[in-house]
KOLZA-800660 format. One record per residue (C-alpha): x, y, z. Coordinates in steps of 0.25 Angstrom, whole numbers, plus 5000, padded with zeros to 4 digits. Example, Ala and Ser with C-alpha at 12.3 -4.5 7.8 and 13.67 -1.06 7.14 Angstrom:
BEGIN
<node><u>5049</u><v>4982</v><w>5031</w></node>
<node><u>5055</u><v>4996</v><w>5029</w></node>
***
This chain:
BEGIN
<node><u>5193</u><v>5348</v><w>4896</w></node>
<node><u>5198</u><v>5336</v><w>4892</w></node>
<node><u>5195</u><v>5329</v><w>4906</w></node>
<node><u>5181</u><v>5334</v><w>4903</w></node>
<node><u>5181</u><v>5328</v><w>4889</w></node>
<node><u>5187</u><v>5314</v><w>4897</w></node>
<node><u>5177</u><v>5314</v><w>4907</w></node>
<node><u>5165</u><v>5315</v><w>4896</w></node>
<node><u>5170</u><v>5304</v><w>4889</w></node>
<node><u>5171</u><v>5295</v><w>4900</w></node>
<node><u>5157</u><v>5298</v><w>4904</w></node>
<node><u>5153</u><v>5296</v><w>4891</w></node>
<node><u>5159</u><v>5285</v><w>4891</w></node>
<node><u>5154</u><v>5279</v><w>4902</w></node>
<node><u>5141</u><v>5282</v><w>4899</w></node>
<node><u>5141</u><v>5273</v><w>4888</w></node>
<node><u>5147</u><v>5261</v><w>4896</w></node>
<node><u>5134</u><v>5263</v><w>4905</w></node>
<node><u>5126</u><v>5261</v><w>4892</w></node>
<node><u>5131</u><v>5249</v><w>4885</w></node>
<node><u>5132</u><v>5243</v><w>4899</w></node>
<node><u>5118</u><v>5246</v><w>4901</w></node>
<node><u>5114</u><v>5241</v><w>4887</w></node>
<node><u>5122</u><v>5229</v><w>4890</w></node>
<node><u>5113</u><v>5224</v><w>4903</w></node>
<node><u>5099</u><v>5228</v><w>4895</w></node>
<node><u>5105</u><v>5219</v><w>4884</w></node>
<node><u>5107</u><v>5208</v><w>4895</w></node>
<node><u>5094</u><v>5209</v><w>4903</w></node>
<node><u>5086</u><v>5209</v><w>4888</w></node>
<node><u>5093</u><v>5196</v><w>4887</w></node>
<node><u>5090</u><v>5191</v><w>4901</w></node>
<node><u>5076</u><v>5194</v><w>4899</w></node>
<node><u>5075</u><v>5188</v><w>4883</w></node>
<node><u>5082</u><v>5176</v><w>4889</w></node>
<node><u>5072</u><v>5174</v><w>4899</w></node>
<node><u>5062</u><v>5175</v><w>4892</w></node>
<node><u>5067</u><v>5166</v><w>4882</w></node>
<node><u>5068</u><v>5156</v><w>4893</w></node>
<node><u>5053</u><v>5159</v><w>4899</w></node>
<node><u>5048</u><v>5156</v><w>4885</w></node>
<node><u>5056</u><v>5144</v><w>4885</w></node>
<node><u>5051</u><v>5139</v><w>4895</w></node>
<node><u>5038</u><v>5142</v><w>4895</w></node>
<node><u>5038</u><v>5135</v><w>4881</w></node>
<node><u>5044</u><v>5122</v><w>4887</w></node>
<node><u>5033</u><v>5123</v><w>4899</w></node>
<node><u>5023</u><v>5124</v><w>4888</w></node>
<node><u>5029</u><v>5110</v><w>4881</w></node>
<node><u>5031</u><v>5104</v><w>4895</w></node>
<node><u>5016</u><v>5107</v><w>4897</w></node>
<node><u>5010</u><v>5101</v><w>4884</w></node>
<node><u>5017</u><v>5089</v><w>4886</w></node>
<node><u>5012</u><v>5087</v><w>4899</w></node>
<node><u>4998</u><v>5090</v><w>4894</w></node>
<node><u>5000</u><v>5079</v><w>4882</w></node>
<node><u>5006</u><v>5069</v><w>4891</w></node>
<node><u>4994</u><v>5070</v><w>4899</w></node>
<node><u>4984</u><v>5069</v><w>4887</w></node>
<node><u>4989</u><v>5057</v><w>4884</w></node>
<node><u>4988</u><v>5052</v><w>4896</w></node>
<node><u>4975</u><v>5055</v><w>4897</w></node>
<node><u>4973</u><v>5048</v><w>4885</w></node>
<node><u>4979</u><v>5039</v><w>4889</w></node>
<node><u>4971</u><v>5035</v><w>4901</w></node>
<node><u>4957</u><v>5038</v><w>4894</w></node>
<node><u>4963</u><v>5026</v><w>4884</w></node>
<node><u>4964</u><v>5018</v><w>4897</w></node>
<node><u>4949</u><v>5020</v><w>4903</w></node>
<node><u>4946</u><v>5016</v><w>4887</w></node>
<node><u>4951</u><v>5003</v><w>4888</w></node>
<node><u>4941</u><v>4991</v><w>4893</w></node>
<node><u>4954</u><v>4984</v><w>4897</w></node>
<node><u>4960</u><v>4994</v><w>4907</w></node>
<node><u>4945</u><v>4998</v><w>4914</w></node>
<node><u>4940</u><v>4982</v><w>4916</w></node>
<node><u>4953</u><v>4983</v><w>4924</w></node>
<node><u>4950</u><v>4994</v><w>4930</w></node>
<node><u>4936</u><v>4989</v><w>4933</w></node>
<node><u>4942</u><v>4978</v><w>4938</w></node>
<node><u>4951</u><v>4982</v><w>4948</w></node>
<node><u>4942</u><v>4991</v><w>4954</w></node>
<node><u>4932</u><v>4980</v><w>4957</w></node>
<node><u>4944</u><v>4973</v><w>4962</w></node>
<node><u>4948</u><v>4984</v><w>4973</w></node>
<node><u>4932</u><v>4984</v><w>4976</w></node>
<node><u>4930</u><v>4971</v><w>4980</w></node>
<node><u>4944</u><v>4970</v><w>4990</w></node>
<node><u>4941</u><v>4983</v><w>4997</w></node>
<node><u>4926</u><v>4974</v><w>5000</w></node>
<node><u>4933</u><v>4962</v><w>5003</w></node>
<node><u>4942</u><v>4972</v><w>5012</w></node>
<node><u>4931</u><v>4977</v><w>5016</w></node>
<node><u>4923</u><v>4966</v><w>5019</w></node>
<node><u>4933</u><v>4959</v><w>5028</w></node>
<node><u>4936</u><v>4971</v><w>5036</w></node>
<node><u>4921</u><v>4969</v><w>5039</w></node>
<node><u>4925</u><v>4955</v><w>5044</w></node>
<node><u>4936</u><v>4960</v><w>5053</w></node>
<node><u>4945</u><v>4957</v><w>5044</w></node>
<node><u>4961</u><v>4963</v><w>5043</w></node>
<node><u>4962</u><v>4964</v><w>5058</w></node>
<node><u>4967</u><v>4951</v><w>5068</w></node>
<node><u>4954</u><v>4953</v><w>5079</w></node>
<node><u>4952</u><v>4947</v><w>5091</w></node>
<node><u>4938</u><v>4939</v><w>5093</w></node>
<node><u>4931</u><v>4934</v><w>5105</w></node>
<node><u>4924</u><v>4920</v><w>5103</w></node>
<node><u>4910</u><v>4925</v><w>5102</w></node>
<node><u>4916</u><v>4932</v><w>5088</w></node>
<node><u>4924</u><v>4919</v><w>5084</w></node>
<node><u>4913</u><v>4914</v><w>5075</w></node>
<node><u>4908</u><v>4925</v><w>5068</w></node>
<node><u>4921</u><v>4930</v><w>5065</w></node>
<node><u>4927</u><v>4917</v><w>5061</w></node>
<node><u>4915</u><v>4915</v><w>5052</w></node>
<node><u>4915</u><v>4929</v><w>5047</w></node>
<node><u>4925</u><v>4928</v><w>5037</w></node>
<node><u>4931</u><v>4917</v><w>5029</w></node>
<node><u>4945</u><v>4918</v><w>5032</w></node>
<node><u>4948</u><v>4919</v><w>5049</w></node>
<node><u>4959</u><v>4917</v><w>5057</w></node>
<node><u>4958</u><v>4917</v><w>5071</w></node>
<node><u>4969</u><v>4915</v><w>5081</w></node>
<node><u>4966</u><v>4909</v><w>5096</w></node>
<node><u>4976</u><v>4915</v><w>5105</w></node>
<node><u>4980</u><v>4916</v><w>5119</w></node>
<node><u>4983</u><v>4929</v><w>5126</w></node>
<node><u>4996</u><v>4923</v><w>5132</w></node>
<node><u>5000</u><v>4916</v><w>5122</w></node>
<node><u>5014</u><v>4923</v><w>5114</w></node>
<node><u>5011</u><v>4915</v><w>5101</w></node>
<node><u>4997</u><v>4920</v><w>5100</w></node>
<node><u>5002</u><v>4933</v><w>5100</w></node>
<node><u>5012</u><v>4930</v><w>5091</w></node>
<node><u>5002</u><v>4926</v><w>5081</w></node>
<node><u>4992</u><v>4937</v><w>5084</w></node>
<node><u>5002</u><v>4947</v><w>5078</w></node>
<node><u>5004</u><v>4940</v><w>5066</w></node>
<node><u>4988</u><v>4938</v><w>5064</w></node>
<node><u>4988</u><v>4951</v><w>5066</w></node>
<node><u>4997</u><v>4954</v><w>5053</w></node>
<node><u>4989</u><v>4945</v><w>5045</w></node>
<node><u>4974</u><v>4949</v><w>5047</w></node>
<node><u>4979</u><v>4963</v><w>5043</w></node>
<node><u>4984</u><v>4956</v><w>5031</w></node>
<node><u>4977</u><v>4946</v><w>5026</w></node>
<node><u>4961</u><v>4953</v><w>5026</w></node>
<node><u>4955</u><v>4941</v><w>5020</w></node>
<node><u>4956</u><v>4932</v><w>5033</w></node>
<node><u>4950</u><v>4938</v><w>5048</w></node>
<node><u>4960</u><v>4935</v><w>5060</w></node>
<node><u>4954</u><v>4935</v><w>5072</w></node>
<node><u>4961</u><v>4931</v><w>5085</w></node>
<node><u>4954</u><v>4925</v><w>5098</w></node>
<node><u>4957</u><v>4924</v><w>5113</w></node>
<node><u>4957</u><v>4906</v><w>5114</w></node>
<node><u>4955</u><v>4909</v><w>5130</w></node>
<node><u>4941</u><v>4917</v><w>5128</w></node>
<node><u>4938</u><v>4907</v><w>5115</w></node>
<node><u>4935</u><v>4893</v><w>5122</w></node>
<node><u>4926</u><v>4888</v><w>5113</w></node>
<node><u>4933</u><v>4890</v><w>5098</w></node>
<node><u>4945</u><v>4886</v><w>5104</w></node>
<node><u>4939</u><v>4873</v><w>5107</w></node>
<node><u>4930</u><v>4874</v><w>5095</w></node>
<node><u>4944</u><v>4874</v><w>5086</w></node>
<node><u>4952</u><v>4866</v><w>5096</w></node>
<node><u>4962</u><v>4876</v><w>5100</w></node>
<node><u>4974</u><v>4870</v><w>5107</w></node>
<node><u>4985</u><v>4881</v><w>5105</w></node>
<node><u>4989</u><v>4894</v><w>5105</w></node>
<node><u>4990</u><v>4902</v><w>5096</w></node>
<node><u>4978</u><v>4894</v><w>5087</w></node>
<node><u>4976</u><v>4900</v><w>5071</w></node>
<node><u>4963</u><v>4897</v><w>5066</w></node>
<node><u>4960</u><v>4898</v><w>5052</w></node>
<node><u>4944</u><v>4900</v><w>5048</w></node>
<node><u>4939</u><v>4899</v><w>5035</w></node>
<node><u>4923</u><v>4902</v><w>5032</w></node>
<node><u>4922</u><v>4900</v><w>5048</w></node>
<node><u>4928</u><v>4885</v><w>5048</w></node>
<node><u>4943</u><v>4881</v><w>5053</w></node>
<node><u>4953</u><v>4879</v><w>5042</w></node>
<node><u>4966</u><v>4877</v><w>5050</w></node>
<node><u>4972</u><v>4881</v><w>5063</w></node>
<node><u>4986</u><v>4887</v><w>5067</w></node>
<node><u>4991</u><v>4882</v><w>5081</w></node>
<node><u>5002</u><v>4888</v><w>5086</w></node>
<node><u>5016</u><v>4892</v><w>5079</w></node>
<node><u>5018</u><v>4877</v><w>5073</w></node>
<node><u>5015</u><v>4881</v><w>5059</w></node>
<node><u>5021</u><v>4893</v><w>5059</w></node>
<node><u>5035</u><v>4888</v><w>5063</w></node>
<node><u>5034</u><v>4887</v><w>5078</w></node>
<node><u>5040</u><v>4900</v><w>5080</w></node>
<node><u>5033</u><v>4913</v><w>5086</w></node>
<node><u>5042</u><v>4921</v><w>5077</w></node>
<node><u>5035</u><v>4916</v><w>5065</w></node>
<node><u>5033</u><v>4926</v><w>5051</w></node>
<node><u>5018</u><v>4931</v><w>5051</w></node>
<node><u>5019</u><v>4926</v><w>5035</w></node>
<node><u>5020</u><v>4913</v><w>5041</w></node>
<node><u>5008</u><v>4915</v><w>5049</w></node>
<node><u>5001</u><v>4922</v><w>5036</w></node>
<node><u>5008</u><v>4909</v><w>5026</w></node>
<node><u>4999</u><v>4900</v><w>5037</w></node>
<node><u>4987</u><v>4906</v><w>5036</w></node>
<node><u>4988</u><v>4906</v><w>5021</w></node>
<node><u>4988</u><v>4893</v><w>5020</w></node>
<node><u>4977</u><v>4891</v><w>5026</w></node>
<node><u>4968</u><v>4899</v><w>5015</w></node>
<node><u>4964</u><v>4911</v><w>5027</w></node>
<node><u>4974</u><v>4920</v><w>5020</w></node>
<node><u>4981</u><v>4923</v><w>5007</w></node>
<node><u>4996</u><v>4926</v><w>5007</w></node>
<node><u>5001</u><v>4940</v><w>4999</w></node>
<node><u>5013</u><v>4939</v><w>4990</w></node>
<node><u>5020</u><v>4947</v><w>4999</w></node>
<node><u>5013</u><v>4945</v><w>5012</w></node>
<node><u>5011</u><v>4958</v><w>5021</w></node>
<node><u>5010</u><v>4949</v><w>5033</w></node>
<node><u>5024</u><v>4943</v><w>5032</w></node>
<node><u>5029</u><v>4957</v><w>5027</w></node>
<node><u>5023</u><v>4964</v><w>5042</w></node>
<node><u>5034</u><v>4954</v><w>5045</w></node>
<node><u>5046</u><v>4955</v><w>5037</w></node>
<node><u>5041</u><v>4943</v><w>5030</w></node>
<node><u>5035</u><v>4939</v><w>5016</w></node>
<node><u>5028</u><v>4924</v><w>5013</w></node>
<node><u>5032</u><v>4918</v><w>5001</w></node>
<node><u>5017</u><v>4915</v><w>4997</w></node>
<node><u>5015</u><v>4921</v><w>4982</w></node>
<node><u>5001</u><v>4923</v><w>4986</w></node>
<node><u>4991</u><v>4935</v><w>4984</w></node>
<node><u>4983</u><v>4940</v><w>4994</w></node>
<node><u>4969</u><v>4948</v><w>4991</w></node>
<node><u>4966</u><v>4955</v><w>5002</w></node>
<node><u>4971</u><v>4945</v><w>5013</w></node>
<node><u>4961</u><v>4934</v><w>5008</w></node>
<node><u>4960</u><v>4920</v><w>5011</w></node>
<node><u>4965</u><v>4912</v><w>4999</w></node>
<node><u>4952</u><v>4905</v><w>4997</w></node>
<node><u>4943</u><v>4915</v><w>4998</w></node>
<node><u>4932</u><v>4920</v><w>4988</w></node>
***
């Protein structure tokens, strides 16, 4: 009897253990749920904040760029630089037309219109088996992608008999410089560009420069395709000659 009376206890017992246990983990997964919910409404109040402050910052932005197209100042500018970039791409444009930007080779039946075409020309009188001539080809081929403003041209002195007498052409390679059609000064040789067939395409470009058919850049792209920069503080708009318009 008393076993029995043992054995009912500890199953009473036991019972009661299973409840507060389970009570125990009802109470801890209500507080998981309130805690999360808490946190969701935080965060959704912070999202809400985060939101309207994006949305004010933007108004006043707005505001602040309907204040800019207000003022006179800031649209004449405005105005201004749009007629700017207008009239280079023309320019661009216009000397493209021209056969501009690119070192050509002409025959001499093309030798007048084309020196005559533009204001600015350069034209080189080369030989086929000359070295130097192909030494300067390549850096006139740096420039005239450079320097828009001016033509280079290049032409076979063999199959040109009659400008080379015309200009009296006695050595290869022979730079002509053109301006409105007439001769402004001729390169001969490597003598002023330091007698040297290793000389700087900037040297080249300074040469040139000096004789108004070109305009040296700041920073010129000719001398950096060579590792190089000329020490001219010059602008350049749109490879122009320095004399022109």
């Amino acid at each position: 009897m008393a076993e029995a009376n043992q054995k009912n206890d500890m199953q009473r017992l036991q019972s009661a253990a299973g409840e507060v246990t389970q009570e125990a983990c009802m109470r801890n997964v209500t507080k998981d749920i309130r805690d999360e919910e808490k946190a969701d409404h935080a965060q959704q109040v912070a999202d809400w904040k985060a939101s309207q402050k994006t949305a004010s910052v933007e108004t006043n932005q707005e505001e602040e760029v309907d204040d800019f197209d207000d003022d006179p100042v800031l649209r004449d500018l405005e105005t201004r630089r749009r007629d700017a970039l207008k009239a280079r791409f023309s320019k661009e444009k216009e000397f493209h037309a021209q056969g501009h930007g690119e070192y050509r080779e002409i025959v001499e039946d093309e030798f007048l219109k084309e020196v005559c075409g533009s204001v600015h020309v350069v034209v080189h009188f080369y030989h086929l088996e000359f070295i130097r001539c192909k030494i300067m080809d390549k850096h006139l081929k740096i420039l005239a992608q450079q320097h828009l403003g001016c033509k280079f041209l290049h032409i076979d002195s063999a199959k040109a008999p009659f400008f080379v007498n015309k200009l009296s052409i006695v050595m290869l390679p022979t730079v002509v410089v053109f301006r409105d059609g007439k001769v402004e000064d001729t390169l001969c040789g490597f003598e002023a560009l330091g007698n040297k067939d290793d000389f700087r395409t900037a040297v080249l470009e300074k040469w040139l420069a000096e004789q108004g058919c070109i305009k040296l850049k700041k920073h010129s792209a000719a001398a950096h395709a060579n590792g190089d920069c000329c020490d001219d503080d010059s602008e350049s708009d749109s490879g122009s000659g320095s004399d022109e318009e």
